[in-house]
C-alpha positions in Angstrom: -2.7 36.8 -48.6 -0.1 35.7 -51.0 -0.8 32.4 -52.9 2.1 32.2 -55.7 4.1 29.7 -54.3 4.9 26.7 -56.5 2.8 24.0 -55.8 3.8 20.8 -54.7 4.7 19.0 -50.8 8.3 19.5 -49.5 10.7 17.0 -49.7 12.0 14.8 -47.0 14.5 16.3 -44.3 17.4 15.0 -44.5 21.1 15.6 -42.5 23.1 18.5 -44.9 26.2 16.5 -46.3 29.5 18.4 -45.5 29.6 21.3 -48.7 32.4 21.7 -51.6 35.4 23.8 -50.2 33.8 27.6 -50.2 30.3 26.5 -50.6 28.4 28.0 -47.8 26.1 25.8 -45.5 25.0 28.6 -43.5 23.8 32.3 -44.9 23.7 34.6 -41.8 21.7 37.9 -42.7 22.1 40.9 -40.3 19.6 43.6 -41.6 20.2 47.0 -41.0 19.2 50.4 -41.6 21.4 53.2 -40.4 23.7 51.1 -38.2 27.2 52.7 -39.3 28.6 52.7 -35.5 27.6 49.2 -34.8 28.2 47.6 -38.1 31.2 46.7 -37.8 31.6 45.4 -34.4 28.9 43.3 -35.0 30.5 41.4 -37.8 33.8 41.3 -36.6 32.1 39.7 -33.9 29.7 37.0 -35.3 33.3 36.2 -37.9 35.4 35.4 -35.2 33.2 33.3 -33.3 31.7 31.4 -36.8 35.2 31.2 -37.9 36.3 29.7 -34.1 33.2 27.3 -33.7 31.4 26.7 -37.1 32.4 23.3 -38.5 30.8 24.3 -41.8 31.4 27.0 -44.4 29.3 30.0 -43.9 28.4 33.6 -45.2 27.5 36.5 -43.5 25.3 38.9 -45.5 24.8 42.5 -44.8 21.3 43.5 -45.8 21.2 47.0 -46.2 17.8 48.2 -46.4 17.7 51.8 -47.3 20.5 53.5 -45.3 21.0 56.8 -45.2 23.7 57.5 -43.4 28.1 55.7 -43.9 26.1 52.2 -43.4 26.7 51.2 -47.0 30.5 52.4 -47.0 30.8 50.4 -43.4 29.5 46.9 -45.4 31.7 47.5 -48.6 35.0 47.7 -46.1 34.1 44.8 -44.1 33.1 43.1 -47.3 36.5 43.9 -48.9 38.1 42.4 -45.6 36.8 39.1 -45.6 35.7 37.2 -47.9 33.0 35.4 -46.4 31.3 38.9 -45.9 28.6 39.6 -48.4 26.7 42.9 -48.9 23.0 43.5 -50.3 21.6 47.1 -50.7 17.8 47.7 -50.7 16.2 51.7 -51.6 13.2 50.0 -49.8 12.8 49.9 -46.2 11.2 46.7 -44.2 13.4 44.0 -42.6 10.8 41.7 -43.8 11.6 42.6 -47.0 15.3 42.4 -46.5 14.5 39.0 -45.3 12.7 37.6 -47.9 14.7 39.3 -50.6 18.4 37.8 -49.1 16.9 34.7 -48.0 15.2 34.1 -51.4 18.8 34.9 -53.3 20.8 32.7 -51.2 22.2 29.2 -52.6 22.9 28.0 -48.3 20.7 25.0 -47.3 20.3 26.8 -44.2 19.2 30.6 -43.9 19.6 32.5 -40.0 19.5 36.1 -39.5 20.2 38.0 -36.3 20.0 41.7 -35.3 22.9 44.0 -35.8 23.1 44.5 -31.9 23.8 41.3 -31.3 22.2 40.8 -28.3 21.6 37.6 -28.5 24.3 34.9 -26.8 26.4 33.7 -30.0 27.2 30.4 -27.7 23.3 30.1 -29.0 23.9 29.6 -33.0 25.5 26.1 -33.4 22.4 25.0 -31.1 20.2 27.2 -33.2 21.5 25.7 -36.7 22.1 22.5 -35.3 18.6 20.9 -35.7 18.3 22.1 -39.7 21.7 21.0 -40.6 21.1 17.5 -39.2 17.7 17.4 -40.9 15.5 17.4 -37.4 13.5 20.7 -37.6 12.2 23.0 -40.7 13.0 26.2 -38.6 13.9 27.1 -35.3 14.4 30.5 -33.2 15.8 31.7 -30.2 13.6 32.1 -27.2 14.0 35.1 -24.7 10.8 33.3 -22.8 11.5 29.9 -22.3 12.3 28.9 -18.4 16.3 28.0 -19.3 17.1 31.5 -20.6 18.7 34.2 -19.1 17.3 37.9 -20.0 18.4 41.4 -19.0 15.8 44.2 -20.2 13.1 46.6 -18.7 10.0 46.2 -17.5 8.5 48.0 -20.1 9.9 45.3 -22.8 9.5 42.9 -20.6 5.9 43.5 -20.9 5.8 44.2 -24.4 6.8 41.0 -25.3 5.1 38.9 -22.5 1.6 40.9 -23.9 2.2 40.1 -27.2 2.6 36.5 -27.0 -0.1 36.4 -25.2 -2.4 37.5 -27.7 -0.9 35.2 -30.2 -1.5 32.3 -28.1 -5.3 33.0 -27.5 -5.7 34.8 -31.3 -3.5 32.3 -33.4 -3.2 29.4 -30.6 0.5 30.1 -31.4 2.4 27.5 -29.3 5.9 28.7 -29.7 7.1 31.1 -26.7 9.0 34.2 -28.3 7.8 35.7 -31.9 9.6 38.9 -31.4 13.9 37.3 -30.5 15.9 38.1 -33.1 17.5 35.0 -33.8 16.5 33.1 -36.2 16.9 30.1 -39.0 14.8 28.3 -41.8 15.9 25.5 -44.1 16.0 26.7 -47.7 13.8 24.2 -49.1 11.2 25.5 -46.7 12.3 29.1 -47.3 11.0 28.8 -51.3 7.6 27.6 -50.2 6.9 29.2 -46.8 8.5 32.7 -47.7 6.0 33.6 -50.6 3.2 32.9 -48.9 3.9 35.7 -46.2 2.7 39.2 -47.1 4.0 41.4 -44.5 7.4 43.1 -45.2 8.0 44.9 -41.3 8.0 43.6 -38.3 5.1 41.3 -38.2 7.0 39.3 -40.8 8.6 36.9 -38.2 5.2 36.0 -36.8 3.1 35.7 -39.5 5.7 33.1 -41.1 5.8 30.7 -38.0 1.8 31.0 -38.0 2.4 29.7 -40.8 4.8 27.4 -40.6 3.1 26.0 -37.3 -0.6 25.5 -39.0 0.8 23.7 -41.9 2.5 21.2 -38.9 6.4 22.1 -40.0 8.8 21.3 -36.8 9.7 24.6 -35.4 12.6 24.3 -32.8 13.3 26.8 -29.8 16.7 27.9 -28.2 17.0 29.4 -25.0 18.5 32.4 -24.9 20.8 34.6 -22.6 19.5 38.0 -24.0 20.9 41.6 -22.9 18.4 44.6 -23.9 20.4 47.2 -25.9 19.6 50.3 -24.3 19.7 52.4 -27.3 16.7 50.9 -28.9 13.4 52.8 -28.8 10.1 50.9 -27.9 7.2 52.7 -30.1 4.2 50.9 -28.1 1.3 52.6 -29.9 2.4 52.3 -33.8 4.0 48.3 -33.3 0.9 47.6 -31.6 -1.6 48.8 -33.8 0.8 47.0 -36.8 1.2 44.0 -35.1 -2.5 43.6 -34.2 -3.8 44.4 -38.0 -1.2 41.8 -38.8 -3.0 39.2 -36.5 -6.3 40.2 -37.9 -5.1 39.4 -41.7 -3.6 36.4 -40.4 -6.2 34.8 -38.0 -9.0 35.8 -41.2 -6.9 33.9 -43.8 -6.7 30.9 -41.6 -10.3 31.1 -41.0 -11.5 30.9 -44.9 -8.8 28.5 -46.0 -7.2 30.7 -48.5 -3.9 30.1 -47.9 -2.6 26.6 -49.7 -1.0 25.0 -46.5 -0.8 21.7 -47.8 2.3 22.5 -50.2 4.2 22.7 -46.9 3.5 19.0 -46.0 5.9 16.4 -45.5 5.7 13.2 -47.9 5.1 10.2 -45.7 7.9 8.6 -44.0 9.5 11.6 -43.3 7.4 11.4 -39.4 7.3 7.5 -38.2 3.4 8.7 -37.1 3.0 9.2 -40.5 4.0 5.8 -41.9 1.2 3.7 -43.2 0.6 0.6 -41.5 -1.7 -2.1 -43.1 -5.4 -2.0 -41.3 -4.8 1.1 -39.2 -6.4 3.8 -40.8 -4.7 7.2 -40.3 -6.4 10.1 -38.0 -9.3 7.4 -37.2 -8.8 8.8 -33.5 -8.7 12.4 -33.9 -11.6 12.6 -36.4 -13.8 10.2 -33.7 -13.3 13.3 -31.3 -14.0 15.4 -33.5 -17.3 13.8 -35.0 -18.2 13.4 -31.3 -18.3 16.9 -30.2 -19.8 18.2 -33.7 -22.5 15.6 -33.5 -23.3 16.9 -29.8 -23.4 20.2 -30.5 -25.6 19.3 -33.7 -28.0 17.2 -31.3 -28.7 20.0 -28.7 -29.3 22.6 -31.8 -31.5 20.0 -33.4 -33.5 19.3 -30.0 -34.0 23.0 -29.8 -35.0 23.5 -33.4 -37.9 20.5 -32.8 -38.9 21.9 -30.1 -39.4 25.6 -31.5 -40.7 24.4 -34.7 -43.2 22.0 -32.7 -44.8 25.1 -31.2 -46.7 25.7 -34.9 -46.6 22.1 -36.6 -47.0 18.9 -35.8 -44.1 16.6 -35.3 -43.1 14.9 -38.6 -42.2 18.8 -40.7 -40.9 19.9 -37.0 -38.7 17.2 -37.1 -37.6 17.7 -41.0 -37.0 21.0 -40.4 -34.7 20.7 -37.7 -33.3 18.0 -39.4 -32.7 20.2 -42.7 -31.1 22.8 -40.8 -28.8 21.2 -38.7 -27.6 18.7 -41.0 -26.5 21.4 -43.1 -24.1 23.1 -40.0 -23.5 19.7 -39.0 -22.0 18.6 -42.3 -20.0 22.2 -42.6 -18.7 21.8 -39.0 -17.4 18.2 -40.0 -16.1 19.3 -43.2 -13.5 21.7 -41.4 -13.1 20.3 -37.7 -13.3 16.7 -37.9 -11.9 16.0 -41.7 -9.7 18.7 -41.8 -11.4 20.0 -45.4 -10.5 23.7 -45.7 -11.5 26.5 -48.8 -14.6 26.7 -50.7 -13.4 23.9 -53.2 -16.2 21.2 -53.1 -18.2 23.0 -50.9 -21.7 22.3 -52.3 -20.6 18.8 -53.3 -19.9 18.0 -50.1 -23.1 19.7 -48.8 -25.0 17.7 -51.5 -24.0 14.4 -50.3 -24.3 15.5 -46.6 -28.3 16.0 -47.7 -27.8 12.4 -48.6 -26.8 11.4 -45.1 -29.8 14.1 -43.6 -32.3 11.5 -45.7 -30.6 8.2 -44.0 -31.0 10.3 -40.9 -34.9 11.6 -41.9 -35.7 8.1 -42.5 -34.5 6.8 -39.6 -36.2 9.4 -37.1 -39.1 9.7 -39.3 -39.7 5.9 -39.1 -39.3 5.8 -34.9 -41.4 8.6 -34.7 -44.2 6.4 -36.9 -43.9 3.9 -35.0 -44.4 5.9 -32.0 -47.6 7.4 -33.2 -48.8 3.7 -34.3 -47.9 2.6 -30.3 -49.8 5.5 -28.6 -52.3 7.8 -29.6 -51.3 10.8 -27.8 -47.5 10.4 -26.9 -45.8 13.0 -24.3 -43.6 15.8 -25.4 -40.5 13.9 -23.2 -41.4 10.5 -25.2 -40.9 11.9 -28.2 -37.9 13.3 -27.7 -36.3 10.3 -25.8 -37.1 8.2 -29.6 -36.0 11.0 -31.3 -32.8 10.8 -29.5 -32.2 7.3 -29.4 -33.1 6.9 -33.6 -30.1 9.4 -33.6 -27.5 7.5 -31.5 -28.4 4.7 -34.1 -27.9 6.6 -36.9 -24.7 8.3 -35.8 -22.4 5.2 -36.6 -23.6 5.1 -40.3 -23.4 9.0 -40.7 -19.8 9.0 -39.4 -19.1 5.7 -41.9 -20.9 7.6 -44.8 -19.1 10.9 -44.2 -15.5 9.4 -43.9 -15.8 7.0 -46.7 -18.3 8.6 -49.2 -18.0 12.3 -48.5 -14.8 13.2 -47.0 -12.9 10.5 -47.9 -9.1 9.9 -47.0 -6.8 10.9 -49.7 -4.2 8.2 -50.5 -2.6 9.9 -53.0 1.7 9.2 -53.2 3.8 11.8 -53.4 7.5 11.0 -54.6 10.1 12.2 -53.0 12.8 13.3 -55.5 16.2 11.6 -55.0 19.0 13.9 -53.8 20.8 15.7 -56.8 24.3 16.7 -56.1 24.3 20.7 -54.9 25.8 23.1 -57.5 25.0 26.3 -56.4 24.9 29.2 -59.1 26.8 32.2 -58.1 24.1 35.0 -56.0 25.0 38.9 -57.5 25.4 39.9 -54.6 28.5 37.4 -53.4 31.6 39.3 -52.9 35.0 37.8 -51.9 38.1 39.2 -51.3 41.5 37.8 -53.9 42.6 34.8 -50.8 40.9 33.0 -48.3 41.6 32.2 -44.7 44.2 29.6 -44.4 41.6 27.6 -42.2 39.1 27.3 -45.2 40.0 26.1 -48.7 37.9 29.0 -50.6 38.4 29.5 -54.4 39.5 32.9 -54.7 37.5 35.8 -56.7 37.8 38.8 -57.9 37.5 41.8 -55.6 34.2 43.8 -56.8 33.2 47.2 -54.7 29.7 46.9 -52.8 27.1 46.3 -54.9 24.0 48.5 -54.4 21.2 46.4 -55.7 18.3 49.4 -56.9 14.6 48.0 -56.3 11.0 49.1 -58.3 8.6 49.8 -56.2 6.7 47.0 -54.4 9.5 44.7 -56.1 10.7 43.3 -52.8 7.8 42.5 -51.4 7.0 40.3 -55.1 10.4 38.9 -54.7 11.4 40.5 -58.2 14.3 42.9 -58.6 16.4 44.6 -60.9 20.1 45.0 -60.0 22.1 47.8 -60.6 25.7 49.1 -59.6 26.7 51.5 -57.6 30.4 51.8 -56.5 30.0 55.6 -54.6 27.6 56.2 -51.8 27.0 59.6 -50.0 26.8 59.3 -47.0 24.6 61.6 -44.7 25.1 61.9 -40.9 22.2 61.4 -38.9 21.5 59.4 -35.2 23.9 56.3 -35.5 20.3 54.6 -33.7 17.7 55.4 -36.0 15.6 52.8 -37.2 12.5 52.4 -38.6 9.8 53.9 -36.6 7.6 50.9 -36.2 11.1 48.7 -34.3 9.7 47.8 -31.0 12.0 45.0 -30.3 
């Protein structure tokens, strides 16, 4: 997984003040790959009804990725047109990579993208946008799923999409409803620190970056939808599935070992009332009870049945050490990443060191009732021995939870600052292009007209977020199926 994000929590939401005449609020990306018939229809489109309805400024960027066919000659024509039309050519293909690359170039506070078919409802952007522009959500995505939403598709998509959710929900416990609509937005700010830390550049790309953005407890808000199935798509079951379940795999494993650095994507405090400090109420006391709880059963039962195994062949003082030992050892990892939240290998052995700590407490404790037992009666009964065990343990499980949330996992404290608003100056993206006037609806400083730049990529550049530009102002193109898309497009 990738880990090069900067470090560092995100700031405070906050409601996006209206932008400088021509500054654009919202970046719409439409990614493409040999779409020359329904290019243009689709933008004409989506500029009439953002011109007609958007109270904002707004851009709508072409992202070409690796075209072969009059696509590129399509974008520079309706990006000569109007001038909020921007185009962006990739030689790499991956609409997660188109994505990222657009998304990570754009100045907009807030960043959508939609497919070229435009099968989504536009009545369903403004809602969509809404919620990030008034400083409510982090991301949010259209929902062909949810009970409100009207859908026209076949059964085999239908089922598809149902399927894959499913496993997402009982893989990733994914609790949004539709990975897989094409209609989508993210706030900038969350764009720079979510975006680098997802590593798949296809289709999986929209999934694995609300995982994401849902584990590290970012507000994700859902649309619903009135959806129409364009009949020219092609559903490759076998190829998106096998793709798509690799992709949960890398995912689900990452989220397992704590190796991705979720915490970046935090809040500071105050941005949630819940996570406002309040004097004498200490934070997550209620959640980590529950959690302790059912750790501290499951550790009893495996520590009953490692006494009574290891009584079989010693007597009861190293029968009850040993159990002891070895489930204070699970019982301190178990707490260490259920109840306290404590992910990664960072501070692994300290904490088990100091957990040995709480096993002595815990040794003396059980060590001492079973003394005294042996003191009381000569010959006590198997069923005796365990009803002392267990009650020296339900005495000892108040101090254990006391020394392990004060001593060994204790609460971190530390302020973050949230830095004060600066004023938004925007640098220029290369890949802006704006015709000589402006709409007389929108007060746009004019540019020069430049011919559709073709941005040339290395290799794996993409994917690392690091390009080279070049120009090209000629494209050839080749005629092939106005429909054909990458081979792994399901949706």
């Amino acid at each position: 997984m990738r880990t090069d994000s900067s470090p560092g929590t995100l700031p405070a939401r906050e409601h996006l003040p209206a932008g400088d005449a021509g500054t654009p609020v919202l970046d719409v990306v439409v990614p493409v790959h040999n779409e020359e018939k329904d290019l243009q229809p689709c933008v004409r489109r989506l500029h009439e009804h953002l011109t007609r309805t958007f109270p904002y400024a707004f851009r709508i960027t072409i992202a070409d990725n690796a075209s072969t066919d009059a696509t590129p000659l399509v974008a520079a024509r309706l990006e000569a047109e109007f001038p909020e039309v921007a185009g962006f050519r990739l030689e790499q293909k991956g609409r997660g990579r188109a994505l990222r690359t657009v998304w990570s170039a754009s100045e907009a506070p807030v960043l959508a993208y939609m497919d070229v078919d435009l099968s989504t409802d536009l009545n369903a952007l403004l809602p969509l946008v809404a919620p990030l522009i008034s400083g409510h959500s982090d991301l949010a995505i259209g929902s062909r799923l949810a009970r409100a939403s009207r859908v026209v598709r076949g059964p085999k998509r239908e089922f598809v999409s149902r399927a894959y959710n499913l496993i997402l929900r009982g893989s990733l416990q994914a609790r949004f409803s539709d990975a897989q609509c094409g209609f989508k937005a993210i706030r900038r700010e969350v764009a720079q620190v979510l975006l680098p830390l997802v590593e798949d550049t296809g289709w999986f790309f929209d999934t694995e970056m609300l995982v994401l953005a849902e584990r590290a407890g970012l507000r994700i808000h859902e649309v619903p939808v009135d959806w129409v199935d364009d009949p020219d798509s092609t559903v490759r079951i076998v190829r998106t599935a096998a793709d798509d379940l690799k992709g949960v795999w890398r995912v689900g494993k990452a989220l397992t070992t704590g190796s991705l650095p979720l915490d970046r994507l935090t809040r500071p405090f105050g941005d949630d009332p819940r996570d406002r400090e309040l004097t004498g109420v200490p934070r997550g006391l209620a959640r980590q009870l529950v959690g302790f709880c059912v750790v501290g059963v499951l550790s009893t039962l495996l520590y009953l049945l490692l006494y009574s195994a290891f009584r079989q062949f010693c007597g009861s003082q190293p029968a009850n050490a040993l159990a002891l030992l070895v489930s204070a050892v699970a019982n301190t990892a178990a707490n260490r990443r259920l109840t306290f939240g404590v992910r990664g290998r960072g501070g692994a052995v300290r904490h088990q060191a100091q957990g040995l700590v709480v096993f002595g407490i815990g040794l003396a404790l059980t060590s001492g009732s079973l003394a005294a037992l042996d003191a009381a009666t000569d010959s006590p009964a198997h069923s005796t021995e365990l009803a002392v065990l267990v009650a020296a343990n339900l005495a000892a499980t108040v101090l254990r939870f006391l020394l392990l949330r004060a001593w060994v996992f204790p609460e971190r404290r530390e302020s973050v600052p949230c830095p004060p608003a600066a004023p938004h100056t925007p640098a220029a993206p290369a890949h802006r292009t704006t015709a000589p006037s402006a709409p007389a609806h929108r007060a746009t400083a004019p540019l020069p007209q430049r011919p559709y730049r073709t941005t040339q990529f290395r290799a794996g550049g993409a994917a690392d977020g690091n390009w080279s530009g070049g120009t090209d102002a000629t494209a050839r193109p080749q005629q092939v199926r106005p429909h054909d898309t990458d081979p792994g497009d399901a949706r």
